[in-house]
N, C-alpha and C positions, 0 to 999 in steps of 0.2 A: 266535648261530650254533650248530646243532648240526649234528657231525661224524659220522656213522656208517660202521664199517668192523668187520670181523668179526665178535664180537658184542659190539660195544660201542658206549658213544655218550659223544660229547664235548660236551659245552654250554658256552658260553663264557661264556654270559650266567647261569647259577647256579655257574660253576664247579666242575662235577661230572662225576665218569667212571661210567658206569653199564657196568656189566657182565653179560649176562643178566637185565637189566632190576633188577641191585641198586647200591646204591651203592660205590664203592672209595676206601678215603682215602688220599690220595696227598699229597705235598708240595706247596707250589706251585713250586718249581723242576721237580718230575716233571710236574705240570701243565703248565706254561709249556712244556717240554720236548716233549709232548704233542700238543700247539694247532700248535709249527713244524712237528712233523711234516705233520701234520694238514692246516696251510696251503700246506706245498709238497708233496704228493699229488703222487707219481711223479716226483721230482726229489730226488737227495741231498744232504741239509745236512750241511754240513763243521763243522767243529769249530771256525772260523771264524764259523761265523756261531750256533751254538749258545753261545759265548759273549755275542757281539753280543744276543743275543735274551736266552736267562735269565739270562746272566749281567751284562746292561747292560756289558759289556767288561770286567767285573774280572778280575784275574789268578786264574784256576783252574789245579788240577793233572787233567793227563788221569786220576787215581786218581777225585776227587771227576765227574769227567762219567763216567766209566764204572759209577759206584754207581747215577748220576742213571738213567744207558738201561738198570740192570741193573732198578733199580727199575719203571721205566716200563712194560720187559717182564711183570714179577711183575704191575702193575696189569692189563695190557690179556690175562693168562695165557698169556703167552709165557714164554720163556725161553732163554739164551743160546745152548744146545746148537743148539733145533728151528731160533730167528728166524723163523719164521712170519711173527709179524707184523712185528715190528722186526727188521732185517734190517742188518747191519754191511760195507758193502765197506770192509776194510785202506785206510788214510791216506785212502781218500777222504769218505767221511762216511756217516752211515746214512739208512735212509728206511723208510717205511708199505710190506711188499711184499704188504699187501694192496687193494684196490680201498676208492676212499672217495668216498662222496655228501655233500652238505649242506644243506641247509637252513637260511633266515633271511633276516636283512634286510641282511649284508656279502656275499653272495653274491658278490661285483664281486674280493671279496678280503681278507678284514681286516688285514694288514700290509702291501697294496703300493696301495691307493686314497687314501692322503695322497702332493700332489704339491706340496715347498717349494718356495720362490723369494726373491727380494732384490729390495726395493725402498729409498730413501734420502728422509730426513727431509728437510726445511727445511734442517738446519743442516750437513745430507751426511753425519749416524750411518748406517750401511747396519742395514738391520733385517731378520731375517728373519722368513716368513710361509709359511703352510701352509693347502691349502685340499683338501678333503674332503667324501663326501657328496653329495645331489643334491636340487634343491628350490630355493625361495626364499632369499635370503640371509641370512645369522647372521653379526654379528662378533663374536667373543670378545673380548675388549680381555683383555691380557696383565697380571696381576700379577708382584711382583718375584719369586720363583721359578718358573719355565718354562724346558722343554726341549723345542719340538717333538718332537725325534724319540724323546727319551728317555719324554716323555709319552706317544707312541702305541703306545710297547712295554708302558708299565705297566697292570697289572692292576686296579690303585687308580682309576687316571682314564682308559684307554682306554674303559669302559664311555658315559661319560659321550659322549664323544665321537660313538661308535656309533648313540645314543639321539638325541643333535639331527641326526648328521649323515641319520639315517632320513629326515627329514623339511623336511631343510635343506641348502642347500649352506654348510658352516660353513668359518668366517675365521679361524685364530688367527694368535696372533704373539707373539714374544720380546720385550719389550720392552729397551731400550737396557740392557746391562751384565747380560744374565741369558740364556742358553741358547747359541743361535745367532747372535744380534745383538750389533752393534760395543760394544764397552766406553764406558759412557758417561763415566768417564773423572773426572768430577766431579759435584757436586750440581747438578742440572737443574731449572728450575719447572715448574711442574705444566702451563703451556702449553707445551709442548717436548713434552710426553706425549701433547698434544690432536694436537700436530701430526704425531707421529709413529702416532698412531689414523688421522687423515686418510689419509695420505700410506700404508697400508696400502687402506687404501678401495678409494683413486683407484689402487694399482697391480691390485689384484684385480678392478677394473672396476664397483665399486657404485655405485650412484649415492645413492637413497635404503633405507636398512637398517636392520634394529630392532639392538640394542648388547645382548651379556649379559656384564656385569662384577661381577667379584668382587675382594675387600679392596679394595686401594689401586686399583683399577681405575674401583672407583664414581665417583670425587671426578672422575676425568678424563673421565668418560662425562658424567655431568652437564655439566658443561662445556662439552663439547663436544656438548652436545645442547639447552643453551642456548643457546649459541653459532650452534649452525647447526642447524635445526630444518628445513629445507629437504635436509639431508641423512641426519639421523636419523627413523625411523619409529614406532621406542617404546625402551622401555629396560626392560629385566628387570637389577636390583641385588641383589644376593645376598653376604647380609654379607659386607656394606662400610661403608664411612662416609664422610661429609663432613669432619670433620676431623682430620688426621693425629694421633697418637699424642703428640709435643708440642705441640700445643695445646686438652689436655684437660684435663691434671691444672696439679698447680703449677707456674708460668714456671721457679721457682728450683731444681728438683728436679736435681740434677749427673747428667752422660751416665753417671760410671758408675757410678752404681746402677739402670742399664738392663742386667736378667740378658740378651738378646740380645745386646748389645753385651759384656758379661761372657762367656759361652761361646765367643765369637769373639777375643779378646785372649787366652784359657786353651787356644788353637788345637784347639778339640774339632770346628769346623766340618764335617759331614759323615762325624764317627768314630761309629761305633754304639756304641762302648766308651765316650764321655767319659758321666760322671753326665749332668755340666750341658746336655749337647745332646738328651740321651733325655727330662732333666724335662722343657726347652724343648717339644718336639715334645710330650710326653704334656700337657701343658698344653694345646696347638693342638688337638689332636686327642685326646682322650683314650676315644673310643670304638673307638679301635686293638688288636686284638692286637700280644705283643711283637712277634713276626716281622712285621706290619705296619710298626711301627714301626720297624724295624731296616731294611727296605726302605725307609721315605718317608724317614730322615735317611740312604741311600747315596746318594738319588736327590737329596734339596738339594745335597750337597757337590759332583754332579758338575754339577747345570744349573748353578749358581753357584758363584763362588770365592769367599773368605773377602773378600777384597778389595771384590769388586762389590755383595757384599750388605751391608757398611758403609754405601760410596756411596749403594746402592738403600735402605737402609735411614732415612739420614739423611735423603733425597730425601721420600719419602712421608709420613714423618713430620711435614713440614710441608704436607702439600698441604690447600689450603680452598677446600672445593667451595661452600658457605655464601651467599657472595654469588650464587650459579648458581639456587641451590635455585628461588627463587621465578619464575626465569625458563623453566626446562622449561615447554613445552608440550604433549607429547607422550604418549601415554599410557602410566604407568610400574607395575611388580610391583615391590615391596620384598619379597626372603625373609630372615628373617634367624633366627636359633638361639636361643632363649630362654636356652641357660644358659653361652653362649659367654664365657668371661671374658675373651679378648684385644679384641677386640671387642663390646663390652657390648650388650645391647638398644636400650638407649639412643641408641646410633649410627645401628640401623634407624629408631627412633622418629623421632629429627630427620630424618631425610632423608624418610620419608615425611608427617610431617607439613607439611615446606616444602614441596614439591610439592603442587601445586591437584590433587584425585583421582587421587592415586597408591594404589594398592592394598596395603595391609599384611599379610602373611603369616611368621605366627609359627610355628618348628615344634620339637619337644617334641628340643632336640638343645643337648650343649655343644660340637662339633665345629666350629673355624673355617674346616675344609676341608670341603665338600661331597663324599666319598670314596666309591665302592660299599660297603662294611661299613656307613654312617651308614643305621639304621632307617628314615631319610624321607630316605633319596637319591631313591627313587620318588617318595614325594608330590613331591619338590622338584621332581625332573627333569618327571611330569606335571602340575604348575602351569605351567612355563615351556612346555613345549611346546602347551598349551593357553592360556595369555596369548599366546604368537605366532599361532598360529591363528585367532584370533578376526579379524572384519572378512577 
């Protein structure tokens, strides 16, 4: 989406302000800052909801939001005296007081066209689901960190979103004990996962739909696409794997010499300050800037509590897709990351070699998270969107 209004232009999609047709380097809380205005065009945002939006709800001082709009003004060459462009009404909030057009493919709105809901599993977890986009069906099957809503504010993985839902009407969901959905309370098997896939489905109204899952998502897709192949149409797997984390290495290996389980007992869960949560994270994703990084470990801490990510943690750990493998029949894309260390090549390899003509695609990345920054988020995103296309 680009935003044009005075003489400037807002691009969502390079994240870039251009100003007289130059570039402006701006923060990305001035960005983010930017885009709200941007999106509510001729409506004032309260200070209320500028937290909600750049600040994902943390506690700010009105000192730090007034640098943010003083800054924003400097970007777009305003300034506090004229407000021109950024314009401040006392206690009620500021707004664009100039005229803005756009162009793209969120036209519809890029922060108000996700509409969540609740539907309940087999065993009566209430799970929530979110649906976006327009087009054919897409279900995202949820890994153990997700935050609907917190994910369609973020900058990291909104993109992603924007990109399938062009061409899709996309499904996600929280799965049990992470975001918006019921606490699962205890360790679950991996069929409890299948049925809470389903039972998202049947509330969103699919009948038959291709599945794109990622990590701990894969093992349950499989599954559930062996399973029921009458309701699956393909599967796009995106480093993932078939067998959980303890059942790789050594049986005898003790839980705690699991550095995840270590960062979580040393209470660093979701602190941008703790050492052990920032290696953890630069491990996952190590093609992060810090400030990236400092943003995806505020963002685990709040989709998840230290508590649920144990549970979810222990959960997946064990899940074995393995006995599925040879039963998919449907036609499947494996992406996975060459130099991923949490998830090894490896993982890809088995899973698409049990699968009869599943597709393997390797790509030059050690990143376990598929994130806008990753050099083949492109390639990635246009394999998957071109494997769904086809037929």
């Amino acid at each position: 989406m680009q935003y044009h209004f005075a003489d400037c232009v807002l691009d969502t999609g390079s994240f870039r302000l251009l100003r007289g047709g130059e570039v402006q380097a701006v923060e990305p809380q001035v960005f983010d800052l930017l885009c709200v205005l941007a999106e509510n065009a001729g409506a004032l945002v309260s200070r209320d909801k500028l937290i909600e939006t750049v600040w994902k709800g943390r506690i700010v001082s009105d000192a730090t939001i007034s640098a943010r709009i003083n800054a924003a003004r400097s970007a777009v060459g305003d300034d506090g005296k004229r407000q021109a462009v950024i314009r401040t009404v006392p206690r009620r909030g500021i707004e664009l007081a100039v005229p803005v057009t756009h162009e793209g493919a969120a036209a519809a709105g890029p922060r108000g066209s996700q509409v969540t809901r609740y539907t309940t599993s087999a065993d009566g977890t209430m799970l929530a689901y979110a649906i976006s986009g327009d087009g054919p069906p897409l279900l995202k099957a949820s890994h153990h960190v997700t935050h609907l809503e917190l994910d369609w504010l973020s900058p990291l993985l909104r993109p992603t979103f924007d990109a399938l839902g062009a061409a899709h009407q996309l499904v996600r969901y929280d799965m049990r004990g992470a975001g918006l959905s019921d606490s699962g309370g205890t360790v679950s098997p991996m069929r409890a996962h299948v049925e809470d896939l389903l039972a998202v489905a049947d509330a969103a109204g699919l009948e038959r739909f291709p599945i794109l899952a990622t990590l701990n998502s894969v093992a349950v897709a499989i599954q559930c696409a062996a399973e029921h192949p009458e309701r699956v149409s393909k599967l796009v797997l995106q480093q993932g794997y078939a067998r959980g984390r303890a059942l790789r290495g050594a049986p005898d290996t003790p839980a705690r010499d699991d550095p995840f389980l270590s960062l979580i007992h040393a209470g660093g869960w979701g602190d941008p300050q703790s050492g052990l949560m920032r290696a953890w994270m630069t491990m996952a994703v190590p093609g992060l800037r810090f400030d990236e990084i400092t943003e995806l470990i505020t963002y685990v801490g709040k989709a998840t509590s230290a508590r649920e990510s144990v549970i979810n943690r222990e959960t997946i750990d064990r899940f074995d897709a393995r006995p599925y493998l040879g039963k998919v029949s449907v036609p499947t894309l494996v992406i996975h990351a060459r130099n991923d260390v949490v998830h090894p090549i490896t993982e890809g390899r088995l899973i698409a070699a049990g699968i009869e003509g599943a597709e393997f695609l390797v790509v030059e990345s050690g990143n376990t998270l598929c994130l806008t920054p990753d050099p083949t988020w492109q390639q990635q995103t246009d394999a998957i969107l071109e494997f769904l296309a086809r037929d």
